[in-house]
Residue, then its C-alpha position, 0 to 999 in steps of 0.5 A: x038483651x033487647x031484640x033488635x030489628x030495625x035502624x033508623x037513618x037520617x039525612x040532611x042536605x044544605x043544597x040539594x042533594x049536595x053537602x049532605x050528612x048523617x043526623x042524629x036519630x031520636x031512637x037508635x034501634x028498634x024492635x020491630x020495622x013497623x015501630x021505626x016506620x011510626x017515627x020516622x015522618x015526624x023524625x024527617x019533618x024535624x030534619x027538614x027544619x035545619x036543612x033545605x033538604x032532609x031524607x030517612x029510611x028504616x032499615x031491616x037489620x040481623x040482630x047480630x049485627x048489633x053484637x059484631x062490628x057493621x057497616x051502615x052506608x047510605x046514598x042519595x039515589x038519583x030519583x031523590x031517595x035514600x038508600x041504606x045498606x046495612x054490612x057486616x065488618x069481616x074483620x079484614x081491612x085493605x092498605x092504601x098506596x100511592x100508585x107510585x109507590x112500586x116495590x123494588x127488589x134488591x139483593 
């Protein structure tokens, strides 16, 4: 099994920093930071071809990650760069309810 210690994440914006999205990477994971670095300015530049603006980053990760379930999440900070942090699942999920919605109790 490949080692695995780097991801690549792009994002391309339509306006601004507004409507913005995950893109595809050209290689999912890498062996090691330095391997994704190389990619990832023509990755960027090819981004920036489709959308009016087009951030990347690689992003360190535990090679066990890829073995259990992760989270990657990213934002646009407010100096115009991306930020990714990559969160292992625990497994436990959370439910949702309209505030409401209070239980009552009946005998």
């Amino acid at each position: 099994m490949e080692h695995i210690a780097a991801i690549m994440v792009l994002v391309g914006c339509l306006q601004g920093d507004a409507a913005c999205r995950e893109v595809p990477t050209p290689v999912v994971g890498f062996e090691t930071v330095e391997e994704c670095q190389e990619l990832l300015s023509p990755s960027i530049e090819e981004v920036g071809k489709a959308f009016k603006g087009a951030y990347g980053k690689c992003a360190e990760v535990d090679p066990a990650l890829f073995v259990e379930d992760a989270t990657i999440e990213w934002r646009i900070t407010p100096a115009r760069q991306l930020e990714v942090k990559v969160i292992a699942d625990d497994g436990s999920y959370a439910v949702a309810a309209r505030a409401n919605d209070t239980p009552k109790l009946s005998n």
